[in-house]
Rosetta silent file (secondary structure, phi, psi, omega in degrees, C-alpha in Angstrom):
SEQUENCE: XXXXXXXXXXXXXXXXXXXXXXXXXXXXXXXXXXXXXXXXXXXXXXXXXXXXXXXXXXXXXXXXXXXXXXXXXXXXXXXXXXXXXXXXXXXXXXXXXXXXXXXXXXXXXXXXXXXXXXXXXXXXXXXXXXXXXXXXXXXXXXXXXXXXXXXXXXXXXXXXXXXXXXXXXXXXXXXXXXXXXXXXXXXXXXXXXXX
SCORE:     score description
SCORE:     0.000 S_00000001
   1 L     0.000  149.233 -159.264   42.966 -148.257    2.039 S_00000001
   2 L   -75.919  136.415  160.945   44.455 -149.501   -1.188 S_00000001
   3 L   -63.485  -18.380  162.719   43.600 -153.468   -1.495 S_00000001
   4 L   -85.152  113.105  158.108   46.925 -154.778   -3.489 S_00000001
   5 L  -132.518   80.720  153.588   49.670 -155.924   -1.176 S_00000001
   6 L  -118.397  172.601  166.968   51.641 -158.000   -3.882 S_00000001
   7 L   -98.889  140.819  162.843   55.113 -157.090   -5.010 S_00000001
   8 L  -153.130 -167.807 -126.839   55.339 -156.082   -8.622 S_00000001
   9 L  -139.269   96.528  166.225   57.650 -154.562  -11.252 S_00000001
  10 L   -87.441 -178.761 -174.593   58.783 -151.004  -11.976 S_00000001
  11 H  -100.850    9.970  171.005   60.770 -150.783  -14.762 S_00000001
  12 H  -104.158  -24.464  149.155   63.940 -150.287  -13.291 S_00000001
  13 H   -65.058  -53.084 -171.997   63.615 -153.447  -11.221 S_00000001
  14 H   -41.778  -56.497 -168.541   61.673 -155.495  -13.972 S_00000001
  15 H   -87.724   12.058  174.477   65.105 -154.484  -16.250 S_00000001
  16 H   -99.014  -27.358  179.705   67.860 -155.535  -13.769 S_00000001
  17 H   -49.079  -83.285  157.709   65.752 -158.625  -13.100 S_00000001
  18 H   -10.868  -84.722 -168.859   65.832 -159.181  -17.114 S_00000001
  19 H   -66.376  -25.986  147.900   69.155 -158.786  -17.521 S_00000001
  20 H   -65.536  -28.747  171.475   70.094 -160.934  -14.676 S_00000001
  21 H   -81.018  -21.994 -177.484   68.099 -163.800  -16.135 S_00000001
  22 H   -90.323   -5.522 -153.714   69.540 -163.365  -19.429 S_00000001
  23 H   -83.843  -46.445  168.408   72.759 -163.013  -18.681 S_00000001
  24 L  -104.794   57.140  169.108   72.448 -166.533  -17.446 S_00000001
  25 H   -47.061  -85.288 -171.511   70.330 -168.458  -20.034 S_00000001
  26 H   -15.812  -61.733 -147.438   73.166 -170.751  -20.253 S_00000001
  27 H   -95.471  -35.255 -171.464   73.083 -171.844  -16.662 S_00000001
  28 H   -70.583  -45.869  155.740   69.122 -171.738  -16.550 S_00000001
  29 H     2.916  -85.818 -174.272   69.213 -174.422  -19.444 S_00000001
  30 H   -84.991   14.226  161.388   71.382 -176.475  -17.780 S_00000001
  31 H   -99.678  -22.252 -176.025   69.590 -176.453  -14.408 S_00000001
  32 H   -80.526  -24.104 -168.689   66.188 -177.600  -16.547 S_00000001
  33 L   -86.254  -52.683 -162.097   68.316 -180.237  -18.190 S_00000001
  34 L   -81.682   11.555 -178.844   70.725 -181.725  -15.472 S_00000001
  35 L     5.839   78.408  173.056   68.028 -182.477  -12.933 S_00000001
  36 L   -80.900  -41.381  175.413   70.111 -182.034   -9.715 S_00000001
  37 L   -99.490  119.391 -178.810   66.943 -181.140   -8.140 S_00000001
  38 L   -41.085  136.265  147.242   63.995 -183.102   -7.758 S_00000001
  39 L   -47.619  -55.471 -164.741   60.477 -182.225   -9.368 S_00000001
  40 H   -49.296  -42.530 -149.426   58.855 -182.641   -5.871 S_00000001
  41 H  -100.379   39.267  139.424   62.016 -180.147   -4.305 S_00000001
  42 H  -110.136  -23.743  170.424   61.902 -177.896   -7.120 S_00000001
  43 H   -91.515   -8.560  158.481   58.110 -177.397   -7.075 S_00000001
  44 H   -81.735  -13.795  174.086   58.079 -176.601   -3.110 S_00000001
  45 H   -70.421  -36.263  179.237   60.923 -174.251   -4.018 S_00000001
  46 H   -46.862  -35.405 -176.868   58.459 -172.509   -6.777 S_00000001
  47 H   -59.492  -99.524  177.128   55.917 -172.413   -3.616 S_00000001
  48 H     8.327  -56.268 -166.020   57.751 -170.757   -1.797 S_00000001
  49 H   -84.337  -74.202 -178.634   58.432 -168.468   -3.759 S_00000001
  50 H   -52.087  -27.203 -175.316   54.700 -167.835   -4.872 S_00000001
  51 H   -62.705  -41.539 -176.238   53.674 -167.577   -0.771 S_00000001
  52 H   -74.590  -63.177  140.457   56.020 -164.391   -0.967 S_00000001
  53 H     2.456  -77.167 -165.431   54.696 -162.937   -4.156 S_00000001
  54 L    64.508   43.214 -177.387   51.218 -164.048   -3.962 S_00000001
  55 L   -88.086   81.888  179.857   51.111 -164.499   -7.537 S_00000001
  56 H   -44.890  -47.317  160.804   47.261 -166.115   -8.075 S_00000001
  57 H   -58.702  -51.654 -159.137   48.232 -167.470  -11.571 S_00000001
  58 H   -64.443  -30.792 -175.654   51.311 -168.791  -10.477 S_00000001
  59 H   -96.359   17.424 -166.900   50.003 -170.451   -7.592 S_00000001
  60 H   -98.224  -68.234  179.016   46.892 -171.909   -9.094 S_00000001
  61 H   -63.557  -27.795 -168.652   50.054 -173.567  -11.961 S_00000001
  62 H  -112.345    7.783  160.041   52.607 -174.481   -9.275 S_00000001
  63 H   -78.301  -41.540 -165.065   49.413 -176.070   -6.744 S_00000001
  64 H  -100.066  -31.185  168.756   48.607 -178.292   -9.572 S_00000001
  65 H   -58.006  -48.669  170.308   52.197 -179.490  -11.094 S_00000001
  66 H   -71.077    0.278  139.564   53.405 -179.835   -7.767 S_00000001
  67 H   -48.956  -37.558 -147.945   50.449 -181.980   -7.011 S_00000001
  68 L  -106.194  -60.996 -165.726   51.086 -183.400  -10.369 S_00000001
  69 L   -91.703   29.616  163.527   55.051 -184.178   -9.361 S_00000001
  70 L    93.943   16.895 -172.862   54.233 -185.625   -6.262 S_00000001
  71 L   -82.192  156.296 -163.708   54.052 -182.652   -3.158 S_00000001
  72 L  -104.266  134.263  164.129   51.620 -183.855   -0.917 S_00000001
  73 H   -50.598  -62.116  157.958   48.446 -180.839   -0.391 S_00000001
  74 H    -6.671 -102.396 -148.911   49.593 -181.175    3.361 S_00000001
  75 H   -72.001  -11.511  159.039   52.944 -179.661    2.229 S_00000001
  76 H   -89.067    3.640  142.872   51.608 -177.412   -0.564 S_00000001
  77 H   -56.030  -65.325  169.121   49.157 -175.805    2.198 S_00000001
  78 H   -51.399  -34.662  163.669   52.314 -175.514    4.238 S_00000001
  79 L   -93.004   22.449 -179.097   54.344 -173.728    1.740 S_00000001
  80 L  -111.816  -31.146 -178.721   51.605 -171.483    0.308 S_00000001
  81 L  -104.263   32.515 -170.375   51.221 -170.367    3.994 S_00000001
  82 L    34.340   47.768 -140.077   55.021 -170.438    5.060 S_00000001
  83 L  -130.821   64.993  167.086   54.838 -172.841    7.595 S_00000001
  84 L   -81.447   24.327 -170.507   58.250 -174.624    6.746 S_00000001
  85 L   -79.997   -5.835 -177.949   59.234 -176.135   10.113 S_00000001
  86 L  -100.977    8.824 -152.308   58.205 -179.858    9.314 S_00000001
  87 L  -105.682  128.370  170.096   59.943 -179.939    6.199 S_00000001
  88 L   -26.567  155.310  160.044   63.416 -181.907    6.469 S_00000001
  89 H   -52.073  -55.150  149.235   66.031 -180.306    6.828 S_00000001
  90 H   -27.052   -5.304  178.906   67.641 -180.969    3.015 S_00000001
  91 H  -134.190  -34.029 -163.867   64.655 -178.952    2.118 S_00000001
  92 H   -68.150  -46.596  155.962   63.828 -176.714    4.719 S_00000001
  93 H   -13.955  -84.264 -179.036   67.179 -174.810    3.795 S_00000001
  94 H   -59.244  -35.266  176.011   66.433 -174.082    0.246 S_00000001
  95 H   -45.995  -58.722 -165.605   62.580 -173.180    1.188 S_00000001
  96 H   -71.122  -22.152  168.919   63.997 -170.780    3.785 S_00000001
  97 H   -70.171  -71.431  170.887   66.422 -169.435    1.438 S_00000001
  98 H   -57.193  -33.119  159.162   64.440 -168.910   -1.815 S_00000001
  99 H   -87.499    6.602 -166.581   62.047 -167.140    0.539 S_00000001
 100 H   -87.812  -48.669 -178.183   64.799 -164.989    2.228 S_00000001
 101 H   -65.124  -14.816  176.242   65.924 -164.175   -1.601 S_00000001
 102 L   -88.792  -28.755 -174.261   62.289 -163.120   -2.779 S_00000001
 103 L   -74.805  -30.228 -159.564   61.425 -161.106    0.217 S_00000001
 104 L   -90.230   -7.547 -162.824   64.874 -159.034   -0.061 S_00000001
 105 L    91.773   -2.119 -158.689   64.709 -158.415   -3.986 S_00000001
 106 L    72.681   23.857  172.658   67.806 -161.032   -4.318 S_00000001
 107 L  -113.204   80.484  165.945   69.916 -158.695   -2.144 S_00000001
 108 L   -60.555  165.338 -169.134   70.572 -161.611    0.217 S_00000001
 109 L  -107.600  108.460  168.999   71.716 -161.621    3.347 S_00000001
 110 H    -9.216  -68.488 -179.011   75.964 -162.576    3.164 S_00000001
 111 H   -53.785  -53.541 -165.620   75.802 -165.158    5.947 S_00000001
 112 H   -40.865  -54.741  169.669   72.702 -166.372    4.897 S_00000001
 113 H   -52.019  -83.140  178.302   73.895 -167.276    0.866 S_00000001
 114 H    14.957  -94.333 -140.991   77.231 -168.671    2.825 S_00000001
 115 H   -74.187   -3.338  175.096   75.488 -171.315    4.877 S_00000001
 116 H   -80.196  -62.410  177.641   72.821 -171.960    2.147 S_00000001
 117 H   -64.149  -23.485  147.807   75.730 -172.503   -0.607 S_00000001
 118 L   -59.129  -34.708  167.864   77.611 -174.784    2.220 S_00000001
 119 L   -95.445   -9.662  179.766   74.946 -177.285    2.280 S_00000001
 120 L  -113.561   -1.141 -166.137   74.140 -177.694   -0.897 S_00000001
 121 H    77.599  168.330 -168.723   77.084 -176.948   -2.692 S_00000001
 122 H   -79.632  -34.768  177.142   78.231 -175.053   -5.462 S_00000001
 123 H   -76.838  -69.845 -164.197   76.409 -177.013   -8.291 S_00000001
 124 H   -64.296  -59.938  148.853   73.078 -177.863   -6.600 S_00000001
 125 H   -25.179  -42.756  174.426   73.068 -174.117   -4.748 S_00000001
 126 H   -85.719  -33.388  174.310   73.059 -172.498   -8.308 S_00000001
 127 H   -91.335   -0.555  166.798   70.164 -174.303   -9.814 S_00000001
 128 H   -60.367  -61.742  152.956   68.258 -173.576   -6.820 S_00000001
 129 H    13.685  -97.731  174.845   69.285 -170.266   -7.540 S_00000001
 130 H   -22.342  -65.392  159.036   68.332 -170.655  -10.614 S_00000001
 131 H   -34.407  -72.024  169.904   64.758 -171.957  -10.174 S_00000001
 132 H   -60.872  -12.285  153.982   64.298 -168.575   -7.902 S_00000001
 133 H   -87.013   -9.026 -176.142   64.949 -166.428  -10.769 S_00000001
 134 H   -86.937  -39.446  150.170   63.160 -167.692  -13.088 S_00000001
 135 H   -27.561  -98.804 -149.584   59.794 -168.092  -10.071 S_00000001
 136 H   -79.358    1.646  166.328   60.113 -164.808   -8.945 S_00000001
 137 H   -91.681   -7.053  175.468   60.566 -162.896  -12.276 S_00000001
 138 H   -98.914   -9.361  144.270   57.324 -164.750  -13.571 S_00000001
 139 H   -66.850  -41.385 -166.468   55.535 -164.001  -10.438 S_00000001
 140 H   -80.562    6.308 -161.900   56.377 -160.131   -9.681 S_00000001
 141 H   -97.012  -20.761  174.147   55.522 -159.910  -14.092 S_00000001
 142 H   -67.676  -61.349  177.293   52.024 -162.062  -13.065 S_00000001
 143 H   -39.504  -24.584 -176.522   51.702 -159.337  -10.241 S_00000001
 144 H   -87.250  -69.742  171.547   52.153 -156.486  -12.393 S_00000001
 145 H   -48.693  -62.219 -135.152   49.648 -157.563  -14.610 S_00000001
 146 H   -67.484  -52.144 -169.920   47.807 -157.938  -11.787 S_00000001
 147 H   -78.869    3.837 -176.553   48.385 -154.605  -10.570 S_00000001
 148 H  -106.183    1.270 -179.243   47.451 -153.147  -13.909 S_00000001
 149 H   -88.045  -19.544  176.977   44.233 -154.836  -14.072 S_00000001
 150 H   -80.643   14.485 -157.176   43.154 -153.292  -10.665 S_00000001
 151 H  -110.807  -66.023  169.395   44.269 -149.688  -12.249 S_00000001
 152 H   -59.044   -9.563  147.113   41.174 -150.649  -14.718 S_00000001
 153 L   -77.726   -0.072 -171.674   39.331 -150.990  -12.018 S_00000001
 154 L    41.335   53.986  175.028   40.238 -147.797  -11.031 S_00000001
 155 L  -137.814   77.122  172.991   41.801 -149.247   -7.336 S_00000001
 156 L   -64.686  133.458 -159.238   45.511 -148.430   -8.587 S_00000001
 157 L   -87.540  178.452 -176.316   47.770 -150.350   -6.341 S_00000001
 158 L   -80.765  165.096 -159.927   50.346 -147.365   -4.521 S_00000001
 159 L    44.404   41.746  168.962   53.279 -146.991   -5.895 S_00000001
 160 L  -125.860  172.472 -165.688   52.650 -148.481   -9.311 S_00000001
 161 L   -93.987  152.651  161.153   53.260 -146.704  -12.531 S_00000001
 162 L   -75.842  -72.959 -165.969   50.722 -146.694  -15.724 S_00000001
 163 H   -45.655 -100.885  166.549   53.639 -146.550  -17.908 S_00000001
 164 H    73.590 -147.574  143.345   55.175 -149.067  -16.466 S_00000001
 165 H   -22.778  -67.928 -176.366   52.990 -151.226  -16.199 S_00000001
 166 H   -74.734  -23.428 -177.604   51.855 -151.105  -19.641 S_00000001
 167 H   -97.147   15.561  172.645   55.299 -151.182  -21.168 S_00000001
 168 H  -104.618  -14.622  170.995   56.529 -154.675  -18.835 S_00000001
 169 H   -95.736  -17.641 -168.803   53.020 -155.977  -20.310 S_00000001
 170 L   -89.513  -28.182 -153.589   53.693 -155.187  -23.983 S_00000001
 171 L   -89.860    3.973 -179.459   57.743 -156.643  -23.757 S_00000001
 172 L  -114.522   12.377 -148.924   55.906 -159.515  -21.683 S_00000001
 173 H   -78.149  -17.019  170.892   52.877 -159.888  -23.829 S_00000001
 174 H   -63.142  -58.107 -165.501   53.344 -163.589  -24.934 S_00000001
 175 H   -82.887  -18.149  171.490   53.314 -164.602  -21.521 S_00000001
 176 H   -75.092  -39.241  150.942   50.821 -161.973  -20.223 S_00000001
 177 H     8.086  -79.333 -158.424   48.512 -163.286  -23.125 S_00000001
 178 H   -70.713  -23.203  171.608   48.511 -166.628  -21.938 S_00000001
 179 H   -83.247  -34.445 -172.529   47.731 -165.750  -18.030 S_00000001
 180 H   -75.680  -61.102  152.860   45.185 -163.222  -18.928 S_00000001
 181 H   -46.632  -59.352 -134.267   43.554 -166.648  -20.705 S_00000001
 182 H   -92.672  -72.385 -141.594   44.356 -169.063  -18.018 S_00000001
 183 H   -75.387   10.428  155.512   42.713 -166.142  -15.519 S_00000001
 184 H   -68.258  -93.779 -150.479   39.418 -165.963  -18.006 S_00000001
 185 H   -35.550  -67.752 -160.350   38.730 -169.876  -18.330 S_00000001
 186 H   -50.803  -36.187  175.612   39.894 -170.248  -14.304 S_00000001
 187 H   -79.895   -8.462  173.992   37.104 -167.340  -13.367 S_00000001
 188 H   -72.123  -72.226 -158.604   34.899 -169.139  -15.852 S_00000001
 189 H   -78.016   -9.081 -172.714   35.066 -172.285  -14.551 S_00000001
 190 H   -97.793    9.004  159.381   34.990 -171.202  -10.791 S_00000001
 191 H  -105.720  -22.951 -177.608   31.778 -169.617  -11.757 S_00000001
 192 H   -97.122  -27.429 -172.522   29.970 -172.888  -13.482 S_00000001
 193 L   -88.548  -10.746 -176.270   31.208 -174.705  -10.359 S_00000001
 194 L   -78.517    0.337 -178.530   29.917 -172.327   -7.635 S_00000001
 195 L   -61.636    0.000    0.000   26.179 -172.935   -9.851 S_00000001
């Protein structure tokens, strides 16, 4: 049995994903700028988000900023292992939400957007939004890499592509660059500390 159970990126999801993020660069801006949402409640939404994924780089960067912007381990343990039932309500919402939009592909469930975009409103409901597109297109493109490094291991995960693969790593190559670093040094140093 194949060992990769992440989500990753063909290239006709990878390029509607794209083109939904670019199409709103404007509004992704101006949710990093207008800080509607807290650091802490914008880095348990990124959790979230990585618990569905299972994006190792991502959650390795969004354990330690949200650490860094004040999430308690308690509640990043709870949101790497989906265990939102303690979390207020004012939070629990968007948690349950950003992971209902990651699990489905962003083909949400009607009611569900509704009563999510009823409590938070139309401005604060879009940069969460927001926040989950940018989280889960930089998780399934960490995953992807992911899946193309076990394909050099020759453990391909099913259903992935070479091709693919290799062409969502070359148009992503700045950013796979820099994880394919951060996942050297991090197997580096988790090797000098296990001495």
């Amino acid at each position: 049995m194949n060992g990769f159970h992440k989500r990753f990126y063909t290239l006709r999801t990878f390029f509607g994903d794209l083109k939904e993020l670019v199409t709103h660069i404007p509004a992704l801006i101006s949710t990093i700028r207008n800080k509607r949402v807290s650091r802490p409640f914008t880095e348990k939404i990124m959790l979230s988000i990585v618990s569905v994924n299972k994006c190792s780089c991502c959650s390795y960067l969004h354990t330690k900023t949200a650490l860094q912007g004040g999430v308690s381990e308690e509640e990043i343990n709870k949101l790497l292992t989906q265990e939102i039932g303690d979390f207020p309500e004012d939070e629990a919402m968007a948690i349950a939400f950003a992971q209902h939009y990651t699990e489905t592909g962003g083909k949400t469930n009607p009611e569900a957007e509704r009563r999510f975009r009823d409590y938070y409103g139309p401005k604060v409901s879009q940069d969460i939004v927001n926040y989950i597109r940018i989280v889960n297109f930089f998780t399934l493109v960490g995953n992807t890499q992911d899946a193309f490094r076990n394909r050099l291991r020759r453990k391909p995960a099913q259903k992935s592509n070479l091709l693919d693969e290799i062409l969502i790593l070359v148009i992503c190559a700045p950013w796979s660059l820099l994880t394919l670093i951060y996942d050297i040094v991090h197997r580096s140093n988790e090797a000098t500390n296990s001495l």
